[in-house]
C-alpha positions as CSV (number, residue, x, y, z in Angstrom):
1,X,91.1,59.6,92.9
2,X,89.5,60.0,89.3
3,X,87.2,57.6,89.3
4,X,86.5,58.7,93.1
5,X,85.9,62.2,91.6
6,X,83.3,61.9,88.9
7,X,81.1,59.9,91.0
8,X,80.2,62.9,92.7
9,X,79.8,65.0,89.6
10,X,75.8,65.9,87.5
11,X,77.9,66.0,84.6
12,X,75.8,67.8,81.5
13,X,75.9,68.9,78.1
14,X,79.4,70.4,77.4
15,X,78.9,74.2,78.0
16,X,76.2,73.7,81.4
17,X,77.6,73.7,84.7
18,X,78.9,70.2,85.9
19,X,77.6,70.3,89.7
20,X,79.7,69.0,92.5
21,X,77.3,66.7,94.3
22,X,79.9,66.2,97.8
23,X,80.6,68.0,100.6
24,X,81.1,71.7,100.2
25,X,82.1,74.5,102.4
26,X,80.4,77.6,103.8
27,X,80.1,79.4,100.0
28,X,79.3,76.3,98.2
29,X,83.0,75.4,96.9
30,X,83.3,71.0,96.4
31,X,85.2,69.9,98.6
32,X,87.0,66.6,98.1
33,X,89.9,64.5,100.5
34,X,93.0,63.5,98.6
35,X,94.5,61.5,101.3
36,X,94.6,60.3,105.4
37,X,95.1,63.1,107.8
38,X,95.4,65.8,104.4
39,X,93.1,69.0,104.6
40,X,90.2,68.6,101.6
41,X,91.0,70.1,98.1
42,X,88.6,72.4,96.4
43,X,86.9,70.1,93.4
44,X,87.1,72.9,90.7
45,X,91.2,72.4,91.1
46,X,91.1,69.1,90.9
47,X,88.5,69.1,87.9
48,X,91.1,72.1,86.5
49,X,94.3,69.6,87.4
50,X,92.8,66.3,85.9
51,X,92.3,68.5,82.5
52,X,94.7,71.0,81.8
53,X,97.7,69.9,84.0
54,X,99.5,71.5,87.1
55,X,98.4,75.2,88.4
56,X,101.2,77.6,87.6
57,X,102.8,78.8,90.6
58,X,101.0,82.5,91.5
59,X,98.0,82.2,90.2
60,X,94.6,80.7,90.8
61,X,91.9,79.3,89.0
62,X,88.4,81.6,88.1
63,X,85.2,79.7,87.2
64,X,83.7,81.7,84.0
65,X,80.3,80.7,84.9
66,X,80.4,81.9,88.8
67,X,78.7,79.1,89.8
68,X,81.1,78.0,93.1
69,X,79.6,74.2,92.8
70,X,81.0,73.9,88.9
71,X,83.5,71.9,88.2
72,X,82.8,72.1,84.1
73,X,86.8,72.6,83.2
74,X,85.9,74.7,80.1
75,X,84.2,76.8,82.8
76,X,87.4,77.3,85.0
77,X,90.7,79.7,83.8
78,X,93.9,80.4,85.4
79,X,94.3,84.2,86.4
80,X,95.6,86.6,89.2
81,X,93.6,87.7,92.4
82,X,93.1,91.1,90.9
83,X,91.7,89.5,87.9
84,X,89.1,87.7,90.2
85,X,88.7,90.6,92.4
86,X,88.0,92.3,88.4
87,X,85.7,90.0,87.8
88,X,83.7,90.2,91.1
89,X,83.0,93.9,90.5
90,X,82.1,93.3,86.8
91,X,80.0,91.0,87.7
92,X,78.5,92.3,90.3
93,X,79.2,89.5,93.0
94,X,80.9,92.6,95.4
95,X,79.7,92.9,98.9
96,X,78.5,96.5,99.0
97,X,79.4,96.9,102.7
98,X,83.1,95.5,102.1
99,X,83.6,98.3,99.5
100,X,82.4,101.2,101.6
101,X,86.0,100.9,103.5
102,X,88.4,101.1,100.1
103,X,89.9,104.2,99.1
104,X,92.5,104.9,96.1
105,X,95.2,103.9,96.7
106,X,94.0,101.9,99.3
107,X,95.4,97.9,100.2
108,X,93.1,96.3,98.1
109,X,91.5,98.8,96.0
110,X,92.1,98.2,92.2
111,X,89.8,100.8,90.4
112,X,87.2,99.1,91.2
113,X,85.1,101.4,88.4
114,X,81.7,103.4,88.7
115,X,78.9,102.3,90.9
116,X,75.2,102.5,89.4
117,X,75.3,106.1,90.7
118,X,78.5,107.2,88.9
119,X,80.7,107.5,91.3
120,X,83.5,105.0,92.6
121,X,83.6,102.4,94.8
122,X,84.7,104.0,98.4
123,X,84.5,107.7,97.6
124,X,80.9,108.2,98.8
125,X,80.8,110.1,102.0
């Protein structure tokens, strides 16, 4: 599987984005197989797993760079899904129209912070 892996990898200077050159789904995530009749992994994991070990159970790994095709492991972290949904709104990678439907309190909603406009997500009539 490793040497299978890095065959399909633009691997760069240390801190660029190493492109997955396979297959990827719909939002530009690698995909790779592992094994007969076995759905595909993401790449990133596997990049993340051949580094850094096993994924703790609970949590999920969160490329720094936001680049869904990188599989750079020093741009990949462990965290929670409210740190990635954090990090979408920080970093503006939200859809606007998704947020028009969250209110405090709210399944999903985690503060999601002031829009350009100065008021929060949700709250705009």
């Amino acid at each position: 599987m490793h040497i299978r892996f890095w065959k399909y990898v633009d691997q760069r200077g240390d801190s660029e984005c190493w492109l997955w050159t396979g297959a990827k789904d719909g939002r530009g995530y690698g995909n790779i197989s592992v094994g007969a009749g076995e759905s595909p992994a993401k790449a990133y994991r596997i990049s993340y797993e051949m580094r850094y070990g096993p994924i703790p159970d609970g949590l999920l790994i969160r490329h720094r760079c936001d680049n869904p095709a990188c599989v750079n492991p020093r741009h990949l972290e462990t965290g929670t899904q409210k740190d990635n949904a954090r990090d979408m709104v920080q970093r503006n990678r939200q859809n606007p129209k998704s947020l028009l439907n969250l209110r405090p309190g709210a399944q999903g909603f985690h503060g999601a912070g002031p829009q350009s406009n100065g008021e929060r997500y949700g709250t705009r009539s």
